[in-house]
C-alpha positions, 0 to 999 in steps of 0.5 A: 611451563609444561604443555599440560599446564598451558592447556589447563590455564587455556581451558579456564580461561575460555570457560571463565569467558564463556561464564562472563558471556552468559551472566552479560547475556542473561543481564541482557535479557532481564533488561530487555524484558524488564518493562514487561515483567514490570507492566504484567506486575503492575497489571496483575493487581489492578482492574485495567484496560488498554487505552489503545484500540488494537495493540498493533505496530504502526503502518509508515510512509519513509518519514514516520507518517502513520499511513491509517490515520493513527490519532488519540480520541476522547473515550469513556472509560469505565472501572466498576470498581469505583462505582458504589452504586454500580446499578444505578450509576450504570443506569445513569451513564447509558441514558447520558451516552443513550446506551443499552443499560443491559449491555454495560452491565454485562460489560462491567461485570467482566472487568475495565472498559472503554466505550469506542464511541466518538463523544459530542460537546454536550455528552462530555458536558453531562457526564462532567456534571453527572461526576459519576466516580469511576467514570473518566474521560481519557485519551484512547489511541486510535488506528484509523483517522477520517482519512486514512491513506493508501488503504487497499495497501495498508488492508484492514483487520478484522476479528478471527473468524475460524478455528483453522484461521485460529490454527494458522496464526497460532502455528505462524509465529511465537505469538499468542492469539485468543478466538475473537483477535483482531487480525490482518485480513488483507494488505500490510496488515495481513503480510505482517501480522506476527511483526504488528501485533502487539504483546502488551498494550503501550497505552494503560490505565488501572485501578489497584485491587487486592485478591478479592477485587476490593480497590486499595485505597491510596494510589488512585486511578493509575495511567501508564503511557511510557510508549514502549512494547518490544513485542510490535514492529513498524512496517516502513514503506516507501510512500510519500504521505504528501504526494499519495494525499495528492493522488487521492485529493485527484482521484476522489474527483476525477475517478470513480473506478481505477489506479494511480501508482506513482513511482521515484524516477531511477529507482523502484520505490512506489512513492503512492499506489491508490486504488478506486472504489475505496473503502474506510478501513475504520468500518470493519470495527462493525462487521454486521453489514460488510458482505453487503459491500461491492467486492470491488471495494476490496480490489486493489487495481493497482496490481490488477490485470487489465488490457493496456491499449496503446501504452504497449506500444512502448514494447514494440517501439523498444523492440524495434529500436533495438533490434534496427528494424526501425528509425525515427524517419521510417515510413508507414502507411495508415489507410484509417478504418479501411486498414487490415486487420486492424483499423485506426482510431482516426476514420480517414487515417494518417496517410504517409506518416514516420515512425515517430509520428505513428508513435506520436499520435498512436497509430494502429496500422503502423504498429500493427504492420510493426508487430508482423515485422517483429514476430511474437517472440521478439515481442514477448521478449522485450515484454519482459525485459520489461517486466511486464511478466513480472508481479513481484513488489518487494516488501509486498507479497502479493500473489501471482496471477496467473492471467498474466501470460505473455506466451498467448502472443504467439497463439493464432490470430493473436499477434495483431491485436497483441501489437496494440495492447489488446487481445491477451496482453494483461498488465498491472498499473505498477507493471507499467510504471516499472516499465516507463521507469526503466525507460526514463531511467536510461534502459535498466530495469527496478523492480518495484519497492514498497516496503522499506523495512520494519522499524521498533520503538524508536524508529531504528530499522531492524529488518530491511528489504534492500532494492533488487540490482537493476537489470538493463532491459534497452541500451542506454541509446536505445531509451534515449530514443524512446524518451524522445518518441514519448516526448513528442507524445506530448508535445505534438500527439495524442498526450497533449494534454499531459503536457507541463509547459515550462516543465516538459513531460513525457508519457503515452496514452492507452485506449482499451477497449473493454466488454461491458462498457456503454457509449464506447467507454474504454479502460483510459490510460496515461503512463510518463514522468516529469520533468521530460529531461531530468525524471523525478516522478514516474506517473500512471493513470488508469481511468476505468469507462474512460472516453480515452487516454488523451482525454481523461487520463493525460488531465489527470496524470498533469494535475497529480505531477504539478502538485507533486512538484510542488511539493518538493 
């Protein structure tokens, strides 16, 4: 066969290949979009409406578990097009539901609607009896339950407010938004708003009319439910639902204002993050009266800066302890609240003491007189090693604060208080969870997971956010020897009281001391993990106008441990 002819046979077949290849990808395409030509049909002749609140992907702790509550509640749904006496059968159903007549009038005149209004025994009773045609009681999918979880993590939605808020999401994505969407405002809802939102409804009911809006006699009222729309995604997280509904059961009787962050010893993942004062995301559906709220409501203390007290001791001692400035056994003085620059806590102080008792009971002059030996950059170094200088949660993009700054260490008059977690040192809760994972886990650094990936209707994940690698912060000798010092804490120290017996934990405690507190209130800190010898749960309380760590958050950081091993 001469070479001509063999291109030419080679040539037709690539092009008969790349021909076979477009017919399959546009077979593709029509089944992929099949549901929603048929759903846009279907719509086009009926008077319907959206039996879901908000057509939006679902936000999931790792097993499925709605994090917002989502839940199906019985609503009144209205098709005008079935009322013969639309006036008076109007008039009727606002004094059953005790409505403003005028206002369903208006409503009905636009089309299909449903009344969100939650519907008692005796409502449901009358509007049964009233058997007002085109009036029904169907099941309408909710976002929010009464007990929604992890909201300061999940955020809020809230109508767009803007022409340039309007502008932004129009120009973000490939969806379509109207003046008057509702819209993440803030958390997941707000990070993944083009991956939530919907761009039909799975939930639908209509009622076939022809092109002057008379109904069709025959098919009836119609409900859709086939559960399908692959315009929205799930955002996956790492929560456990069960052990954030233990954090929350525990803060809402113990912490008025503060954060919990529990995080899955030896890896980063955050397996429940709450924040106090709290909020139910439901209450922004009536945005009259939310600039009266406290702004505190909306602040996550999670991944809020805040002086840690003692619990930054934990740096020195790892400093330290690498760098063979000290042993378990090496002597301090405590001269109590004669000592300089910095007193102790314990007015006659602790004498001659080993280091691993001034760790044990918090020592101050000790870890000062520490701080002196390290110098300010050997401390900002292991800080960091520590991720105390790093905000990132992957999945969770929240932006940086730039308060935190680990160089003011070093600024004059700075290093003494700086020692004993005061003065400029800022940290996060999830910050210092990080930083007692990376020691419970043998000196290698995670950085903090939140969301696992986004998920489509059958739950398969089509975008993940992997782990980052570790990175080692200690020698594994070196976190060996701070899992024993942290031990002691609350064996025979100031963290007693977060002592699992039989269980073994280990931690520290961290008294800040805060402007504007009264009766000597300080920011109480607890930060450790559980069991002591084999770590499953990494745990850090932080109790704003605290009376101190060991005695407000060490209780606390035993109850939420105890009842998450429960679990398991």
């Amino acid at each position: 066969m001469l070479p001509i002819q063999k291109r030419r046979m080679a040539t037709s077949f690539w092009l008969m290949v790349l021909a076979f290849g477009l017919v399959l990808a546009h077979l593709y395409q029509i089944q992929l979009q099949g549901y929603k030509y048929a759903r846009q049909a279907f719509e086009m002749g009926a008077q319907g409406v959206a039996l879901e609140q908000f057509s939006r992907g679902e936000i999931t702790d790792w097993q499925g578990l709605s994090l917002t509550g989502s839940n199906y509640a019985n609503r009144v749904v209205v098709f005008p097009a079935l009322l013969n006496e639309k006036e008076r059968q109007l008039q009727q159903l606002a004094a059953i539901l005790d409505m403003d007549a005028e206002q369903l009038k208006d409503r009905a005149r636009r089309g299909a609607f449903y009344i969100d209004k939650t519907l008692p025994e005796s409502t449901c009773t009358a509007l049964q009896q009233a058997e007002l045609p085109g009036v029904k009681i169907l099941p309408v999918y909710q976002r929010y339950g009464s007990k929604p979880l992890a909201v300061h993590i999940t955020g809020q939605i809230g109508k767009i407010s803007s022409l340039e808020q309007f502008a932004r999401l129009q120009s973000a994505g490939s969806k379509a938004y109207q003046l008057g969407d509702w819209v993440g405002q803030s958390g997941l809802e707000y990070f993944y708003e083009q991956q939530l939102k919907g761009t039909l409804a799975k939930r639908w009911a209509g009622v076939p009319v022809d092109a002057r809006g008379r109904v069709i006699q025959g098919p009836g009222l119609l409900v859709d439910s086939s559960d399908s729309d692959p315009g929205r995604l799930n955002v996956v997280t790492t929560i456990d639902g069960r052990v954030q509904r233990i954090v929350e059961d525990v803060m809402d009787q113990h912490i008025a204002n503060g954060a919990v962050v529990v995080m899955q010893a030896g890896t980063g993942d955050i397996l429940a993050m709450a924040s106090r004062p709290s909020y139910n995301p439901e209450f922004f559906q009536d945005v009259s009266d939310i600039d009266e709220l406290p702004e505190e409501l909306y602040v996550n203390h999670c991944t809020a800066l805040f002086q840690p007290g003692s619990v930054f001791k934990v740096v020195l001692a790892a400093a330290a302890l690498e760098e063979g400035l000290v042993q378990p056994d090496t002597v301090f003085f405590c001269a109590g609240a004669a000592a300089q620059p910095v007193r102790c806590w314990s007015d006659i102080g602790h004498g001659r003491l080993s280091f691993e008792q001034a760790f044990a009971n918090s020592c101050n002059p000790a870890f000062v007189e520490l701080g002196q030996r390290l110098g300010a950059g050997t401390i900002i170094k292991f800080a960091a090693a520590l991720g105390l200088d790093k905000q990132k949660i992957t999945g969770y993009p929240v932006p940086v604060d730039m308060h935190q700054d680990l160089s003011l260490i070093a600024g004059q008059y700075n290093l003494a208080n700086s020692s004993i977690g005061q003065g400029p040192v800022l940290v996060t809760p999830v910050q210092v969870t990080a930083m007692m994972n990376a020691i419970a886990s043998g000196g290698s650094y995670y950085t903090p997971r939140l969301v696992t990936g986004l998920s489509d209707d059958s739950g398969r994940l089509v975008r993940q956010f992997n782990a980052v690698q570790p990175e080692q912060a200690v020698s594994p000798a070196t976190a060996a020897q701070l899992q024993a010092l942290l031990h002691e804490v609350t064996e025979s120290g100031v963290g007693q009281k977060a002592a699992l017996p039989g269980v073994g934990s280990a931690g520290k405690t961290g008294s800040a001391q805060v402007n504007g507190y009264d009766d000597e209130k300080v920011d109480a800190w607890f930060a450790g993990y559980v069991p002591a010898d084999n770590p499953r749960y990494v745990i850090t309380v932080l109790v704003r106008g605290g009376q101190s760590g060991g005695d407000t958050a060490a209780p606390l950081f035993r109850e939420i441990a105890t009842r998450s091993l429960e679990t398991e």
